[in-house]
C-alpha positions in Angstrom: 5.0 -15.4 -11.4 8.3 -14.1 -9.9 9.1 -14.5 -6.4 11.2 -12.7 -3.7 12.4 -15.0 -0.6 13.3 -13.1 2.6 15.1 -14.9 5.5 13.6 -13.9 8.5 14.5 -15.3 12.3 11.6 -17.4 13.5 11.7 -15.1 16.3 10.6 -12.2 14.1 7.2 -13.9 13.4 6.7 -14.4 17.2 7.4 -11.2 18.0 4.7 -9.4 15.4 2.3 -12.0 16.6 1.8 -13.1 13.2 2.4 -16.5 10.8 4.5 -15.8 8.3 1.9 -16.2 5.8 0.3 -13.5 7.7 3.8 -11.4 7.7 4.4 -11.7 3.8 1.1 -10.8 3.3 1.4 -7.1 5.5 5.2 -6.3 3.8 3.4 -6.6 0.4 0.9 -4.5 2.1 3.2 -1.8 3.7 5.4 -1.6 -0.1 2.2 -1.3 -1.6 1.3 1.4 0.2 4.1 3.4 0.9 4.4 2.7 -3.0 1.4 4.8 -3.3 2.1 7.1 -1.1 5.0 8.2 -2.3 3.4 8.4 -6.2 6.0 5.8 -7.2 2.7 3.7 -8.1 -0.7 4.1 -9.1 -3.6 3.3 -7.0 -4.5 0.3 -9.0 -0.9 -0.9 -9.5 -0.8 -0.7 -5.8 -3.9 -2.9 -5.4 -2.6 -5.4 -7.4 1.0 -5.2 -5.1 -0.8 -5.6 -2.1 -3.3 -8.5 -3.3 -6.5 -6.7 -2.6 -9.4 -5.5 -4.5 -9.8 -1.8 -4.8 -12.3 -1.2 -2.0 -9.9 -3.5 0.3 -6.9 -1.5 -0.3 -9.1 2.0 -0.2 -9.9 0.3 3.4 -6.3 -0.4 4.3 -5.4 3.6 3.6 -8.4 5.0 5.6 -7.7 2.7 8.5 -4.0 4.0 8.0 -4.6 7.4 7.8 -3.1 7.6 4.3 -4.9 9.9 1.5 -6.3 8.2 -1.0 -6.4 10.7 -3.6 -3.2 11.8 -4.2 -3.7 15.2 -5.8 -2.2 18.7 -4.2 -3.9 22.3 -3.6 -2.0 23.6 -6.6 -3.0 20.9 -8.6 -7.0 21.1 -7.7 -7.1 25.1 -8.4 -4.9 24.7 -11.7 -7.8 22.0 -12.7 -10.4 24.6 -11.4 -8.8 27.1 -12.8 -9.2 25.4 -16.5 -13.3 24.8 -16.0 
């Protein structure tokens, strides 16, 4: 699998209280989701960024306050519209 190494100041980790285990694993988090939420990825491509299994990552956006269907007003009355 292809990696991506970050170099970080060890005071980074101390400051966001977390290992960096625990910091690699909320930046694929974050990309994952602002991934999503900008429609640059599905939902389950964005699973599979972040790590998590669907309902995890359906978690993660609720907790965040992030939609997690991604369709607009216009696009629900077009699809209304057509029933």
């Amino acid at each position: 699998m292809p990696q991506v190494t970050f170099d970080f100041p060890p005071t980074v980790f101390s400051a966001l209280r977390k290992s960096p285990t625990e910091f690699a694993a909320e930046m694929r988090l974050a990309a994952a989701i602002h991934w999503y939420s900008q429609e640059m990825v599905s939902q389950g491509k964005a699973t599979e960024i972040a790590g998590l299994t669907r309902a995890q990552f359906l978690e993660e956006l609720f907790r965040r306050k992030v939609p997690a269907i991604q369709v607009t007003l216009e696009e629900l009355r077009e699809e209304l519209r057509r029933e």
